[in-house]
VEXKOLDREN-982265 format. One line per 5 residues: their letters; for each residue x, y, z of N, C-alpha, C. Coordinates in steps of 0.2 Angstrom, whole numbers. Example, Ala and Ser with C-alpha at 12.3 -4.5 7.8 and 13.67 -1.06 7.14 Angstrom:
2
AS> 66:-28:39:62:-22:39:66:-16:39  64:-11:35:68:-5:36:64:0:39 $
This chain:
320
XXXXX> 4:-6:0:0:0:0:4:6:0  3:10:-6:7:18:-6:8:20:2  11:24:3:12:29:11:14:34:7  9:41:10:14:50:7:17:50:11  20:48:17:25:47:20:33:49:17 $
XXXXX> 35:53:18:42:52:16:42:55:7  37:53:3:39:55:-3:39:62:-4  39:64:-10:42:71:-15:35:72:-20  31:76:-17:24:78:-20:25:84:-22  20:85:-28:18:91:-30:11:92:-31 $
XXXXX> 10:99:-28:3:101:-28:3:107:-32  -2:107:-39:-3:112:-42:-7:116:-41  -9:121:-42:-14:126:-37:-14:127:-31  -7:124:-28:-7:123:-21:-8:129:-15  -8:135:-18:-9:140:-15:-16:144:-14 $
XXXXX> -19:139:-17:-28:141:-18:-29:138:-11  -39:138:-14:-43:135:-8:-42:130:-5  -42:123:-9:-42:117:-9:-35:116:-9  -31:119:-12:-23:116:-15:-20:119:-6  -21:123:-3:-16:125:1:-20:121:5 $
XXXXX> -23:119:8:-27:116:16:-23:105:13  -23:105:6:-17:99:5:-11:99:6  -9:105:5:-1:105:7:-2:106:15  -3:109:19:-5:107:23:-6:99:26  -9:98:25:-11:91:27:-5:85:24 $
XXXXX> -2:87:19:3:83:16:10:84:21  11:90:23:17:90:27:14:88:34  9:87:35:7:85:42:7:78:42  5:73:34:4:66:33:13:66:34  18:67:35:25:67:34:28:68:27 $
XXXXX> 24:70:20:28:70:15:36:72:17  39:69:11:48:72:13:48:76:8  45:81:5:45:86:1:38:87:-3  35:94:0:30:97:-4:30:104:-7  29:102:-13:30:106:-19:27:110:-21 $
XXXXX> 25:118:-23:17:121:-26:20:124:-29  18:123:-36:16:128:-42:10:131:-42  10:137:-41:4:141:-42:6:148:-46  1:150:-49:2:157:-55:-1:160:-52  -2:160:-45:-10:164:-42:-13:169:-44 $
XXXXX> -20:166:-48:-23:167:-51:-30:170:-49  -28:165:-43:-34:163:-37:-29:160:-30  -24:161:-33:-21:158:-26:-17:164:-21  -17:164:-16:-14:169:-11:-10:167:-6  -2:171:-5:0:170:-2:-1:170:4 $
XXXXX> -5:171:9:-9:171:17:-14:163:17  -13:160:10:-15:151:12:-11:148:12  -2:150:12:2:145:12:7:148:18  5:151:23:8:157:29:12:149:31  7:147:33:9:141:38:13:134:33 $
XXXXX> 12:133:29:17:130:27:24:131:24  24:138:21:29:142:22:35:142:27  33:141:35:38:141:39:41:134:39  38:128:34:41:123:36:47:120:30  52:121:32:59:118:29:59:113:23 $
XXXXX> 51:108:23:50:105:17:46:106:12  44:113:12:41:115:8:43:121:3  41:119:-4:45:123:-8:39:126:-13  39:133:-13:34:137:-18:38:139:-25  34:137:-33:38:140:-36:29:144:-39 $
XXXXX> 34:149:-42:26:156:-44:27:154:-51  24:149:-54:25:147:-60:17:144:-63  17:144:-71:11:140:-73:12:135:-72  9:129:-71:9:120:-73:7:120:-79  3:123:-84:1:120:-89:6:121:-93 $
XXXXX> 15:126:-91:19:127:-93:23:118:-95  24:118:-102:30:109:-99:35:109:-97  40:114:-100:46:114:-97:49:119:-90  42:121:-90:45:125:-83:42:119:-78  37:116:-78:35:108:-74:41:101:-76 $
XXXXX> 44:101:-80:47:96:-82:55:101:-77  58:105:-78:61:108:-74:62:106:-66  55:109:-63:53:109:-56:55:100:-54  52:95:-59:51:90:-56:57:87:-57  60:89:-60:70:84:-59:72:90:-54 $
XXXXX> 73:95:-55:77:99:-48:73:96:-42  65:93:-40:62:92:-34:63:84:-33  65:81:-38:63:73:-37:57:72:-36  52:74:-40:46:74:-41:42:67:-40  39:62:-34:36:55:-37:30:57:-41 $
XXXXX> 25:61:-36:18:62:-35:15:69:-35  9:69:-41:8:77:-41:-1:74:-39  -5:81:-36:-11:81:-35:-12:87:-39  -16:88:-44:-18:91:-49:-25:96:-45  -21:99:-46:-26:104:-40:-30:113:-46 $
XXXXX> -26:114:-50:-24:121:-51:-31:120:-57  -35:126:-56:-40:127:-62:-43:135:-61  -49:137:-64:-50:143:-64:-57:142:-61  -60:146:-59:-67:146:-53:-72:146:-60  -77:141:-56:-83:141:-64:-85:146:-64 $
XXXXX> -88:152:-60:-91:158:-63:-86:161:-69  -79:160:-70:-76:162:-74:-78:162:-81  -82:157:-82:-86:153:-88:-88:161:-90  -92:163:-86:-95:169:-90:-91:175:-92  -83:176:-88:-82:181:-93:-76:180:-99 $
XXXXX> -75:173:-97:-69:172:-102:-69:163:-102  -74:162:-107:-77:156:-109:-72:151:-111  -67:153:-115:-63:147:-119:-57:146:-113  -55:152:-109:-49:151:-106:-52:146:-98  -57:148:-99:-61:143:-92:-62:133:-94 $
XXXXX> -62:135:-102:-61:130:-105:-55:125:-105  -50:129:-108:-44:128:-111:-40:126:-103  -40:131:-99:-36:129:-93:-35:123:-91  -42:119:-90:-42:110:-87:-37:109:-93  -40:109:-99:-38:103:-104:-30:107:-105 $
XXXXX> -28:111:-105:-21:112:-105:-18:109:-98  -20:109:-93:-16:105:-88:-14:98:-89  -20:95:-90:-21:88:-91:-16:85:-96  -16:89:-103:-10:86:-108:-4:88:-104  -2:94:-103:5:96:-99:6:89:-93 $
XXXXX> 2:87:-87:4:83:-84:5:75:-87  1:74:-93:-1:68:-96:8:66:-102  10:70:-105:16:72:-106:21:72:-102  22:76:-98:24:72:-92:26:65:-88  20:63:-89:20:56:-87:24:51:-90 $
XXXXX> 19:52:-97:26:49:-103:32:48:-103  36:54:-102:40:56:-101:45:51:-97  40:49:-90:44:48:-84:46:53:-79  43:58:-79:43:64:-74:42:64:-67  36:62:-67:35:56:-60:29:52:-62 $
XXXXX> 28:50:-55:27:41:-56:16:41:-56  16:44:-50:8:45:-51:4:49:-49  -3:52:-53:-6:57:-52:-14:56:-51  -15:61:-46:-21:62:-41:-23:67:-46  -29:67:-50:-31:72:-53:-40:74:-49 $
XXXXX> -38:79:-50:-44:81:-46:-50:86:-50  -57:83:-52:-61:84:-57:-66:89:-53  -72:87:-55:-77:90:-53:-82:89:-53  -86:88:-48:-96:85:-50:-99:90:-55  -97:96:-56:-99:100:-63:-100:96:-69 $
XXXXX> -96:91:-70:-94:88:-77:-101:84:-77  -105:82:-71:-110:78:-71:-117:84:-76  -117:88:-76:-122:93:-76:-127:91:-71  -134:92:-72:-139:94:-68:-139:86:-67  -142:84:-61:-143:73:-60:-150:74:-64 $
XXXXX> -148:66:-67:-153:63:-70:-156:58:-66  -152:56:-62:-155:52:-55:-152:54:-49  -155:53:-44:-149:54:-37:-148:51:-33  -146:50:-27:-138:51:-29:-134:51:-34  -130:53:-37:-126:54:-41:-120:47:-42 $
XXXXX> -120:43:-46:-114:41:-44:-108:41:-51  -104:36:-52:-99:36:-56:-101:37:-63  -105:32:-64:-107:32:-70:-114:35:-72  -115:39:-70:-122:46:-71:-119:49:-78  -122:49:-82:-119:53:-88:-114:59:-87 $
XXXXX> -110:60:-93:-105:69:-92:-110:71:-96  -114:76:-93:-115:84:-97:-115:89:-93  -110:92:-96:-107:99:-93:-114:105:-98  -111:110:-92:-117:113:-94:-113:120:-94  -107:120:-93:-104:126:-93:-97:126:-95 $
XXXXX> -93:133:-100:-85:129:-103:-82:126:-97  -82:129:-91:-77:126:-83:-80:119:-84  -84:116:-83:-89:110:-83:-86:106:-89  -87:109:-96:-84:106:-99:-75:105:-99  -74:110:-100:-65:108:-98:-64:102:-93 $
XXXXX> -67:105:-88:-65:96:-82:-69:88:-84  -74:90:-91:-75:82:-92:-71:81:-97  -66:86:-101:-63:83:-105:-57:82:-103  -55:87:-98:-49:85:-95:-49:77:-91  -54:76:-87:-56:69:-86:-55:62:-92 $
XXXXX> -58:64:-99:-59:60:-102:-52:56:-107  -45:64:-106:-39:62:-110:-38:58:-103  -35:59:-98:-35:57:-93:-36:49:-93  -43:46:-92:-45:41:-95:-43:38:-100  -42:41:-104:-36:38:-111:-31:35:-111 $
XXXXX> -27:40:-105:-20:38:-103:-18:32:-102  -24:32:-96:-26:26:-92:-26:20:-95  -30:19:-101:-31:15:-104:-26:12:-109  -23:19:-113:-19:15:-119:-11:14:-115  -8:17:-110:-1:19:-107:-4:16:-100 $
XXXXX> -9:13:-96:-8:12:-91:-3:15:-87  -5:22:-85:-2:26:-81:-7:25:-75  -3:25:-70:-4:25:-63:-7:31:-61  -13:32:-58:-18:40:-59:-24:36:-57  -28:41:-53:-33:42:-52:-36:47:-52 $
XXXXX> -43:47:-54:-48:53:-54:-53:54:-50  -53:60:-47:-55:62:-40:-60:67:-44  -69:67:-40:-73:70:-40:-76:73:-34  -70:80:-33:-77:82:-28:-81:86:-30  -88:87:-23:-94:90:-25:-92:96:-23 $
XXXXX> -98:99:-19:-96:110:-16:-90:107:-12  -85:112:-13:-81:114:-6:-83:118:-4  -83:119:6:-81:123:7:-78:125:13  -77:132:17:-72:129:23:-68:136:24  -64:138:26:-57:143:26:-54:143:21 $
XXXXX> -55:149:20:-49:151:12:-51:150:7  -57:148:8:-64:149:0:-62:157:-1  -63:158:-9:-63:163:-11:-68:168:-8  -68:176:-6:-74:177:-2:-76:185:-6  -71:186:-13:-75:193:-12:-74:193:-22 $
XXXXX> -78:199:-23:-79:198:-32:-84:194:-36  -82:195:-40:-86:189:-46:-86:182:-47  -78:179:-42:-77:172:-42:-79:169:-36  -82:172:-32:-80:171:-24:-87:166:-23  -86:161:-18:-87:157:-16:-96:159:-12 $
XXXXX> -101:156:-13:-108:157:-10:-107:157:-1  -104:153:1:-105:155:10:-101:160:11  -96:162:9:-89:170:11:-94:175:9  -95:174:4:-99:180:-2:-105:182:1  -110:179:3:-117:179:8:-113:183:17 $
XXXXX> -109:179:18:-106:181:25:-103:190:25  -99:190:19:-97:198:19:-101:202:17  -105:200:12:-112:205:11:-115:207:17  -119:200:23:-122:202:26:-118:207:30  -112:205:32:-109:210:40:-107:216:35 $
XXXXX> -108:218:27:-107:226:27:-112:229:25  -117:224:27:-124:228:27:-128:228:22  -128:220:19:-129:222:11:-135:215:12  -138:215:9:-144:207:8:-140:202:6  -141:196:7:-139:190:4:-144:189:-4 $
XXXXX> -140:186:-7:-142:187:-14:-145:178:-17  -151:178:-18:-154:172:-19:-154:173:-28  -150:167:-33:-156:167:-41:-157:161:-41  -162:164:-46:-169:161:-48:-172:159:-42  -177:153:-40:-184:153:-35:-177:148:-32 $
XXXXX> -170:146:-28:-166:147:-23:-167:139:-22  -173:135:-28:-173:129:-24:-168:124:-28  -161:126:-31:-156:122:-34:-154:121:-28  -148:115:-26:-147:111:-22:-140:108:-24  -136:107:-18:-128:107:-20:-126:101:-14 $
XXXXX> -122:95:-15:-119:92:-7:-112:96:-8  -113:99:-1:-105:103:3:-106:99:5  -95:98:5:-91:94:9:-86:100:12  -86:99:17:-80:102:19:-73:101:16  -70:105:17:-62:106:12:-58:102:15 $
XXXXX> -58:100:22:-53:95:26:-56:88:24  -61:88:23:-63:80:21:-62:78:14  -62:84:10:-60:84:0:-51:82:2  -48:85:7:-42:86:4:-39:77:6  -44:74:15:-42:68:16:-43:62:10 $
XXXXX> -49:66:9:-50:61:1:-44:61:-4  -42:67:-6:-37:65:-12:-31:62:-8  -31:62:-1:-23:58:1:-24:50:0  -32:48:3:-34:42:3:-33:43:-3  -35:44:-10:-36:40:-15:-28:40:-20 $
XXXXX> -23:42:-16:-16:39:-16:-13:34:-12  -16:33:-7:-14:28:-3:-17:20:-1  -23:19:-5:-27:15:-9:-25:15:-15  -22:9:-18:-21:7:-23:-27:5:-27  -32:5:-25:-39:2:-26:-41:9:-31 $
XXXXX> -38:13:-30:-41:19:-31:-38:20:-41  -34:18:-43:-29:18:-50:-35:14:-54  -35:20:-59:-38:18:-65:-47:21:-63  -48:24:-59:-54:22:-57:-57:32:-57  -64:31:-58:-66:41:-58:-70:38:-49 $
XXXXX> -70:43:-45:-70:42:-38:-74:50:-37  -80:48:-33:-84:54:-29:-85:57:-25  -82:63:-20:-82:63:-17:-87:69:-13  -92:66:-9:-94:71:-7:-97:70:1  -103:73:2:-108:70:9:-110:66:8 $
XXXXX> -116:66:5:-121:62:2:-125:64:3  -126:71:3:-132:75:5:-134:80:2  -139:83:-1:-140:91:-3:-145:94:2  -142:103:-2:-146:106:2:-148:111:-4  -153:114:0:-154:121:-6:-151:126:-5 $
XXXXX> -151:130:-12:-148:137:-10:-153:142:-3  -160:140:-5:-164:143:1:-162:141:7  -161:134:9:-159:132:16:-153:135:17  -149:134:14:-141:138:16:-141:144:16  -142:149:13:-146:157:15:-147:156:22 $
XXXXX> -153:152:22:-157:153:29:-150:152:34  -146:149:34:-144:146:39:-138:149:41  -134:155:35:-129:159:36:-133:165:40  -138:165:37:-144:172:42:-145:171:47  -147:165:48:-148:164:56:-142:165:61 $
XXXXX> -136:161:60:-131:161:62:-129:168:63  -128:172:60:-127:179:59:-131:184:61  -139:181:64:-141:186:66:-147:190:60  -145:189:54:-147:194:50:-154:191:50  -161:195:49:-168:195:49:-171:200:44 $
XXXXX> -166:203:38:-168:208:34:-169:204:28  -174:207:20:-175:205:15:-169:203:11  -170:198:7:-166:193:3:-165:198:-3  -162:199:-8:-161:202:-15:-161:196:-19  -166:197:-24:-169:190:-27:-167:194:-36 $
XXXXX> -162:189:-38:-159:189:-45:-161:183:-52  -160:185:-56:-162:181:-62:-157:174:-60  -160:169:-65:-155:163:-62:-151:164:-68  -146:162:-62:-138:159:-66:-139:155:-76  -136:158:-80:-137:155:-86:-134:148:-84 $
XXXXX> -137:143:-89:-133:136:-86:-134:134:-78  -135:134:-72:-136:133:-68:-138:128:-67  -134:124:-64:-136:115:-63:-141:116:-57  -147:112:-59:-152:111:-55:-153:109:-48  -148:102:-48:-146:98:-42:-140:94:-45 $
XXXXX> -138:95:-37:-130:88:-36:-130:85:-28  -130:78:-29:-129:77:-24:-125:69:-25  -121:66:-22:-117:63:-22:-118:57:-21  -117:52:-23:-117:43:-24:-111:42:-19  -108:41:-14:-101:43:-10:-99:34:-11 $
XXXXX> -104:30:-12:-104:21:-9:-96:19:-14  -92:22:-18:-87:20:-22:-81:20:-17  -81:28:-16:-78:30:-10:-75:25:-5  -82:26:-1:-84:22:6:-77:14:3  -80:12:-1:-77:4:-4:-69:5:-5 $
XXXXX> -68:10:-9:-62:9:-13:-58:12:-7  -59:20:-4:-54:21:-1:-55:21:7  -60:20:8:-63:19:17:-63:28:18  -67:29:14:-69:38:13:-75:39:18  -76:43:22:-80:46:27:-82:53:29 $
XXXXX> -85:56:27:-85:65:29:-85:62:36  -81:67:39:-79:67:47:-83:75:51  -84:80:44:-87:85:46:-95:86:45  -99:87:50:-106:87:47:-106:96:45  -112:97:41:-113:102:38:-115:108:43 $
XXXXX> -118:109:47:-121:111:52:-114:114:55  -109:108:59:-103:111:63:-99:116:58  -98:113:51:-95:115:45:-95:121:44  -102:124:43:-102:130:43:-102:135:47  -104:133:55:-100:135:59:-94:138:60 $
XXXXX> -90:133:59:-84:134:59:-80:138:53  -85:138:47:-83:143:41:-83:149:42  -89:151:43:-92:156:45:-88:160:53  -83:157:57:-82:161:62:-75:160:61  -73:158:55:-65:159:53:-66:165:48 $
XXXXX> -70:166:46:-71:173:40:-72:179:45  -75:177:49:-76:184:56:-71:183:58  -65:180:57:-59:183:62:-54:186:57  -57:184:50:-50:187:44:-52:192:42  -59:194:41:-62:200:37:-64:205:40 $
């Protein structure tokens, strides 16, 4: 059975929301070297404060989709194992379509190239429940049709799909990881990309309405970011997990109504809602089939939703 113990990992996007709470967790699992390329796009340096101060970490401010500045990093690092982290935020779909597109699907070849190569040895690629579009049944599980409903959406089913390829004609050692909502500390929280709990939280405290579209009864399963990130370590450390597209989520939804309600209450807020046209493309609902998980990698949310947001919500009151 793999161990991140001791190895030489690299994490792309590592500076972002999901990517840095990994690095994290990887020099805590003992990696002997953790590595982040981030072009911070979306990534900040105050989500890598703490990993920073440790001796086995090393940040380079580069693209991954770059190959010889990736194929560089990973012989000066001894690169075994990368976790594919680095993408563009789906609301990005709407103001620059192709590059929200192209982003996944240029990673994918650049690490898949790589691969080939001998650059290192295996990759945790980390997709999206987007790829699924709206459920046609639910739970959601593995093999629930890909309809993207957005270029972000599409970019990660086709990035999924080479991937897949790989897999099949080159038997590369890889796995593909599906989480559903994150969310948690260090979610994006302000602009046009920023995350629904951060984004509602700092509206409310600057005295602004939280923002419902369309009738608010579209539906998401949030996982917490510490249980995505446990997941992608588990689905390196399970070999059960190679070759395989893996789900990760609660196994719950909620609505956009319900979670509104719930940021408001907690916060106190009792004022009118601001009610907006719905999101063009807007998946209806998602919610997660986790039973693959559960099997392949002994996967369990350890955060219920309830504390989750608790705890989201009173990390952004101490940073904002």
């Amino acid at each position: 059975m793999p161990d991140i113990q001791g190895k030489h990992v690299l994490v792309t996007g590592g500076a972002g929301f999901i990517g840095s709470h990994l690095c994290d967790a990887l020099l805590e699992k003992g990696a002997g070297k953790v590595v982040c390329v981030d072009n911070f796009f979306l990534g900040k340096m105050e989500n890598i404060e703490d990993a920073l101060k440790s001796d086995r970490f090393q940040l380079y401010r580069d693209d991954a989709r770059n190959f010889g500045v990736m194929q560089a990093v990973m012989e000066k690092e001894d690169i075994e194992v990368v976790f594919n982290l680095a993408t563009i935020a789906l609301n990005y779909s709407f103001f620059n379509p192709l590059d929200a597109y192209m982003v996944n699907v240029s990673l994918a070849n650049t690490l898949m190239e790589l691969m080939k190569s001998g650059a290192f040895k295996t990759l945790i690629h980390t997709s999206s429940s987007e790829a699924y579009g709206t459920a046609k049944y639910s739970p959601m599980d593995e093999n629930h049709p890909i309809d993207p409903t957005t270029p972000y959406a599409a970019g990660k089913a086709a990035a999924d799909l080479m991937i897949q390829s790989f897999m099949k004609v080159l038997d590369i050692d890889a796995a593909i990881v599906r989480p559903f909502n994150n969310y948690g500390p260090r979610q994006n929280a302000e602009g046009p990309l920023a995350g629904i709990i951060p984004a509602t939280a700092i509206r409310i405290k600057d005295g602004g309405r939280p923002i419902v579209n369309g009738d608010g009864e579209q539906t998401r399963d949030f996982l917490y970011v510490k249980d995505t990130v446990w997941g992608l370590i588990m689905a390196y450390e399970q070999e059960a997990s190679r070759g395989q597209v893996i789900n990760l989520g609660s196994g719950k939804d909620i609505s956009m109504n319900s979670l509104l309600r719930g940021i408001c209450d907690y916060m106190g807020y009792t004022g009118e809602w601001e009610h907006r046209e719905e999101r063009t493309s807007d998946v209806k609902k998602l919610c997660a089939d986790i039973r693959k998980a559960r099997r392949l990698l002994g996967f369990e949310p350890q955060m219920t939703y309830e504390d989750g947001i608790i705890e989201t919500l009173d990390w952004y009151k101490g940073v904002l």
